[in-house]
MMTF fields as JSON, N, C-alpha, C and O atoms, coordinates in Angstrom:
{
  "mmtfVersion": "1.0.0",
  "mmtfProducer": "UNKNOWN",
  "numBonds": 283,
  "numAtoms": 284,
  "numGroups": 71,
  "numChains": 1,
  "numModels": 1,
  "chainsPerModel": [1],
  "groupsPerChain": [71],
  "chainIdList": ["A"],
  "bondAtomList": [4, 2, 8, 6, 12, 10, 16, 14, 20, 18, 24, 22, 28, 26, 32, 30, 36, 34, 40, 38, 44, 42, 48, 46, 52, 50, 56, 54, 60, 58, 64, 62, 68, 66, 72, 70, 76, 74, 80, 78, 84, 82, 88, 86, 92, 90, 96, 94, 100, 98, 104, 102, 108, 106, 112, 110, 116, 114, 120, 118, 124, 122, 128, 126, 132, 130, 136, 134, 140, 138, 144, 142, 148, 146, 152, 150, 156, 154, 160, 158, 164, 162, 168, 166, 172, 170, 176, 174, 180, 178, 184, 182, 188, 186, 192, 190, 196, 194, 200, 198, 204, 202, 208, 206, 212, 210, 216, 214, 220, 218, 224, 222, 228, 226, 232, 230, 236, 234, 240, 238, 244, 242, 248, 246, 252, 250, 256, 254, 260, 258, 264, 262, 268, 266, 272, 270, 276, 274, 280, 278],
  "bondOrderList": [1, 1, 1, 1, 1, 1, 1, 1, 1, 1, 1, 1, 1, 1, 1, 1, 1, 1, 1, 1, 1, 1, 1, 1, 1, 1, 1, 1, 1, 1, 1, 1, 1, 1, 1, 1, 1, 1, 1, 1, 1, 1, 1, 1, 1, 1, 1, 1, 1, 1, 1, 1, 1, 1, 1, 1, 1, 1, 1, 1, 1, 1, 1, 1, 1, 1, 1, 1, 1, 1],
  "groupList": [{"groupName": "UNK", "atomNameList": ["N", "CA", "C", "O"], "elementList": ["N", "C", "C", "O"], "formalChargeList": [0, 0, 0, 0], "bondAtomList": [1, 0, 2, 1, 3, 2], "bondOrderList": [1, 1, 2], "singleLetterCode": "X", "chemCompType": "L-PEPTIDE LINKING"}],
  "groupTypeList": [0, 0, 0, 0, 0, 0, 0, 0, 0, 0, 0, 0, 0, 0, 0, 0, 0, 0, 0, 0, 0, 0, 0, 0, 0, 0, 0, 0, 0, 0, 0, 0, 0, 0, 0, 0, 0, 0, 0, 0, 0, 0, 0, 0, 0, 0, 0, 0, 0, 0, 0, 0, 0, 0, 0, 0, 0, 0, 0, 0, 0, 0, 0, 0, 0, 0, 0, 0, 0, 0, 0],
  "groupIdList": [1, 2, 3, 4, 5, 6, 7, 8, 9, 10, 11, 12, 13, 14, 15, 16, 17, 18, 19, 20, 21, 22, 23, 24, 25, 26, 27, 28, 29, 30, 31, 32, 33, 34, 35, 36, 37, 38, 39, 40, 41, 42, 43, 44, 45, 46, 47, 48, 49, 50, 51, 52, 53, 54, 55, 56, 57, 58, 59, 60, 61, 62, 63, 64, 65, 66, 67, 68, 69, 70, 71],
  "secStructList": [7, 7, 2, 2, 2, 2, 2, 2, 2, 2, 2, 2, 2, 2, 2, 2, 2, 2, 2, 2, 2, 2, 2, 2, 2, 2, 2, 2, 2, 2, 2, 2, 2, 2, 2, 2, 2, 2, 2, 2, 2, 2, 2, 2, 2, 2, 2, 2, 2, 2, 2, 2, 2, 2, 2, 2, 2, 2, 2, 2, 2, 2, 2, 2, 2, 2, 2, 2, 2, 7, 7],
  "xCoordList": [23.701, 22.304, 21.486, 21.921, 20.553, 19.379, 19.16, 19.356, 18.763, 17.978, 16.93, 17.058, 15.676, 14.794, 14.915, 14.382, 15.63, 15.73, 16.861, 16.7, 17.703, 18.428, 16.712, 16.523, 15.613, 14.496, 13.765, 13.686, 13.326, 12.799, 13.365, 12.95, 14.497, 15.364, 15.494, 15.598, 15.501, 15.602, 14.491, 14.208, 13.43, 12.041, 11.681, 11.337, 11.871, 11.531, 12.482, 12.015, 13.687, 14.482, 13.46, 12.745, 13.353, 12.652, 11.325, 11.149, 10.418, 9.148, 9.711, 9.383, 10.505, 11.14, 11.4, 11.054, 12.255, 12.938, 11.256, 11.2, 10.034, 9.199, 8.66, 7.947, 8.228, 7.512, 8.148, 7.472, 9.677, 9.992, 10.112, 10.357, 9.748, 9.237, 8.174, 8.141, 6.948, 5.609, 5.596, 4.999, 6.034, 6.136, 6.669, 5.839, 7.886, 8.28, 6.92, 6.585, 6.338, 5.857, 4.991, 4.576, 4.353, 2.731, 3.039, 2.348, 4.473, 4.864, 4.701, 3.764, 5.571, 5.38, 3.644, 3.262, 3.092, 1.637, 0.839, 0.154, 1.416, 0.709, 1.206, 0.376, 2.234, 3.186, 2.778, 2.974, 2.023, 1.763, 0.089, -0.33, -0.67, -1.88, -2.044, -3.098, -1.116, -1.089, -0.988, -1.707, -0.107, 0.829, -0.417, -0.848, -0.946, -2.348, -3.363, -4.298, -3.676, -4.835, -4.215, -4.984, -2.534, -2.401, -2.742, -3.214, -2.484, -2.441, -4.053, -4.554, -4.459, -6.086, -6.277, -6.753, -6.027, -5.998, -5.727, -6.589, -4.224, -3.38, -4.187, -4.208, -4.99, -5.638, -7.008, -7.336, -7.405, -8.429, -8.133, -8.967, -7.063, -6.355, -6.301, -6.898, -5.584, -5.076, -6.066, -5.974, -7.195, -8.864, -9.072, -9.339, -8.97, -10.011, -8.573, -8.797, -7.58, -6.317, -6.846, -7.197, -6.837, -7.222, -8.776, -9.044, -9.535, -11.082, -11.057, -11.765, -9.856, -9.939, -9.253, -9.548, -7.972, -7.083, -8.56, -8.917, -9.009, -10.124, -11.196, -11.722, -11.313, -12.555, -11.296, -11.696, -10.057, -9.248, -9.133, -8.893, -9.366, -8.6, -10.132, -10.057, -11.334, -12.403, -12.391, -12.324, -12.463, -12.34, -11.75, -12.096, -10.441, -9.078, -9.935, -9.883, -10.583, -10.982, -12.065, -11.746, -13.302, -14.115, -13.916, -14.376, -13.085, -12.163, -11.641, -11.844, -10.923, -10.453, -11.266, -11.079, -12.441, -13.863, -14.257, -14.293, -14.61, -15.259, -14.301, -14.68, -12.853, -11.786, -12.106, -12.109, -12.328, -11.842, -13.065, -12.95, -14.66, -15.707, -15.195, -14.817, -15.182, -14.851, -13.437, -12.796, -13.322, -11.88, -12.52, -12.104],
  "yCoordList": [-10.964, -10.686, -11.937, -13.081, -11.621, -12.512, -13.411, -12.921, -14.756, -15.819, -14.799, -14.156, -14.717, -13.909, -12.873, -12.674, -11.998, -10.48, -11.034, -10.133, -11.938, -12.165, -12.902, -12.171, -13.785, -14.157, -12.878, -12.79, -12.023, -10.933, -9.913, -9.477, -9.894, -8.806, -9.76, -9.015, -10.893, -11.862, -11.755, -11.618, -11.822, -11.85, -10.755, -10.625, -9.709, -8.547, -8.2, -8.006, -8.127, -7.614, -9.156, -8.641, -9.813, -10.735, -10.368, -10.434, -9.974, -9.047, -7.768, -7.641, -7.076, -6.295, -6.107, -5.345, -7.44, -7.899, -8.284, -7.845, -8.961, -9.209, -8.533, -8.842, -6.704, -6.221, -5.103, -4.379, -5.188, -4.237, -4.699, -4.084, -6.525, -6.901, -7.131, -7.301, -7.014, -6.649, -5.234, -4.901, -4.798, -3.043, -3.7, -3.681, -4.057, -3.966, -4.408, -3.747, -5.746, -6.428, -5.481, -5.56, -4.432, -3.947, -2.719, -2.186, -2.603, -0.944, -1.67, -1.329, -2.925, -3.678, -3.988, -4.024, -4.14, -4.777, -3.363, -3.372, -2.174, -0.879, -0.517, -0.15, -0.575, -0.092, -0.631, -0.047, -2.143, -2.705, -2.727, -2.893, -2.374, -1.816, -0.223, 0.132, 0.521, 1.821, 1.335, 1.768, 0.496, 0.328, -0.085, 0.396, -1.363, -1.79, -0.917, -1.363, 0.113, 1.274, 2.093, 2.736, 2.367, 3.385, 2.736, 3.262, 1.628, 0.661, 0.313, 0.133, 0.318, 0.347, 1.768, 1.713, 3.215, 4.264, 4.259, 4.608, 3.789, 3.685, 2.82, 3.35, 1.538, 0.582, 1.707, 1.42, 2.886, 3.131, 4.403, 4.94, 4.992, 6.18, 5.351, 5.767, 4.333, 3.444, 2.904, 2.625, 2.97, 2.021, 3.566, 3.507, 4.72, 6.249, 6.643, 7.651, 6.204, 6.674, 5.691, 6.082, 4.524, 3.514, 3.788, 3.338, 4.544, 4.333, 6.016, 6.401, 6.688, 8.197, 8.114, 8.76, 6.872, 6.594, 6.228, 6.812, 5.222, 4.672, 5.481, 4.987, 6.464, 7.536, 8.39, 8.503, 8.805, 9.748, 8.651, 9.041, 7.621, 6.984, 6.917, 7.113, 6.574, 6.624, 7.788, 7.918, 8.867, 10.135, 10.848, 11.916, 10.135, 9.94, 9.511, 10.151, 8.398, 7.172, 8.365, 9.138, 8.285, 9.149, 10.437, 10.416, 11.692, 12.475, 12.207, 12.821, 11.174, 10.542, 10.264, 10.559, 9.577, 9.144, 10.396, 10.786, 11.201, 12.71, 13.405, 14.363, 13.152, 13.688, 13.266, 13.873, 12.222, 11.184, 11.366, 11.176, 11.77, 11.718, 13.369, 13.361, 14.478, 15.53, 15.494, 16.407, 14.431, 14.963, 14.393, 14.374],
  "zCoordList": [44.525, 44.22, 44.559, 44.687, 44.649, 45.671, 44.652, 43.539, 44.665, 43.2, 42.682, 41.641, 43.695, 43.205, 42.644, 41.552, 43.254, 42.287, 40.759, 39.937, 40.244, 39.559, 38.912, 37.94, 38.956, 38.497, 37.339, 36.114, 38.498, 38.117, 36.742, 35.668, 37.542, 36.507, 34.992, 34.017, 34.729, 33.262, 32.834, 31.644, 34.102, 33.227, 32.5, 31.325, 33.738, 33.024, 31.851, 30.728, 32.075, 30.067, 29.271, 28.412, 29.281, 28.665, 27.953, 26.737, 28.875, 28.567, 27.362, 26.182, 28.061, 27.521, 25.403, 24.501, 25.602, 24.292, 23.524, 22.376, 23.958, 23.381, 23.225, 22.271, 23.897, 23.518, 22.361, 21.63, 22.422, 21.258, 19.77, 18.732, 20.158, 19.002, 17.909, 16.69, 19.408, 19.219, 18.586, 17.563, 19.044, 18.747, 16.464, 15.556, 16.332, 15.326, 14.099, 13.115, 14.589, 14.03, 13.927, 12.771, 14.577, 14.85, 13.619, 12.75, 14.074, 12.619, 11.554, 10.833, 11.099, 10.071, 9.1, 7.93, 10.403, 10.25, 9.201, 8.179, 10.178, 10.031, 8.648, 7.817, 8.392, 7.146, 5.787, 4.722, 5.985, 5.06, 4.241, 3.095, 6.0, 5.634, 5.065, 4.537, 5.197, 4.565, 2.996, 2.095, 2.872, 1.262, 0.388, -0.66, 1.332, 0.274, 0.42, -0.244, 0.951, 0.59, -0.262, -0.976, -0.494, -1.468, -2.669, -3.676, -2.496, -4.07, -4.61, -5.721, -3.509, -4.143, -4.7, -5.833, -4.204, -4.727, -5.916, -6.724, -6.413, -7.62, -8.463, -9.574, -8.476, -8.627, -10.003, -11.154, -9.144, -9.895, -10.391, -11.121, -10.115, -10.842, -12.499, -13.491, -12.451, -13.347, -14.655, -15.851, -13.414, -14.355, -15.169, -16.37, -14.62, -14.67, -15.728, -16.398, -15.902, -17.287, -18.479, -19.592, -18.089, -18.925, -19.827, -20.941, -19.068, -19.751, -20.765, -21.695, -20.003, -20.7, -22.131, -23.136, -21.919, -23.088, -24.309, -25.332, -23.711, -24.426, -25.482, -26.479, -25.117, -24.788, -26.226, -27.384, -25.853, -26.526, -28.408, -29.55, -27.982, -28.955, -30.332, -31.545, -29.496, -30.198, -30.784, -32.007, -29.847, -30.909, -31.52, -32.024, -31.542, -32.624, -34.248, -35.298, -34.001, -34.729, -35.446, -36.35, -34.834, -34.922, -35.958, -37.1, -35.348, -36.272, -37.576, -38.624, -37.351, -39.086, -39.935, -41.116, -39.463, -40.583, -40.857, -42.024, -39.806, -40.83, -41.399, -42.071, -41.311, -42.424, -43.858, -44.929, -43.558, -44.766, -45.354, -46.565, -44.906, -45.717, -46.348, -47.52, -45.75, -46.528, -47.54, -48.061, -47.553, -48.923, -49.796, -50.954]
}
């Protein structure tokens, strides 16, 4: 085989090997920007349980005082 074509053929698997790493890194990149938008989702599911707990517990509270005035 010729120098040159033995040149070519390294470079190119070379290119090769870098772009299926580009490729990995870019799924990686993508995989991780999905994860932090679900988590911002989860983020205010979390705030909107938290403010309802809140809301349930006052009128837990609430309930008991007008028990307690009728006995």
């Amino acid at each position: 085989m010729e120098l040159k074509q033995e040149i070519r053929d390294g470079f190119a698997q070379r290119l090769d090997t870098h772009a299926l790493r580009l490729d990995r890194h870019r799924s990686n990149w993508e995989a991780g920007r999905s994860w932090g938008g679900t988590m911002d989702w989860a983020e205010k599911i979390d705030a909107a349980l938290e403010a309802k707990d809140r809301e349930i517990a006052e009128l837990h509270k609430r309930l008991a005082e007008i028990e307690n005035k009728l006995r």
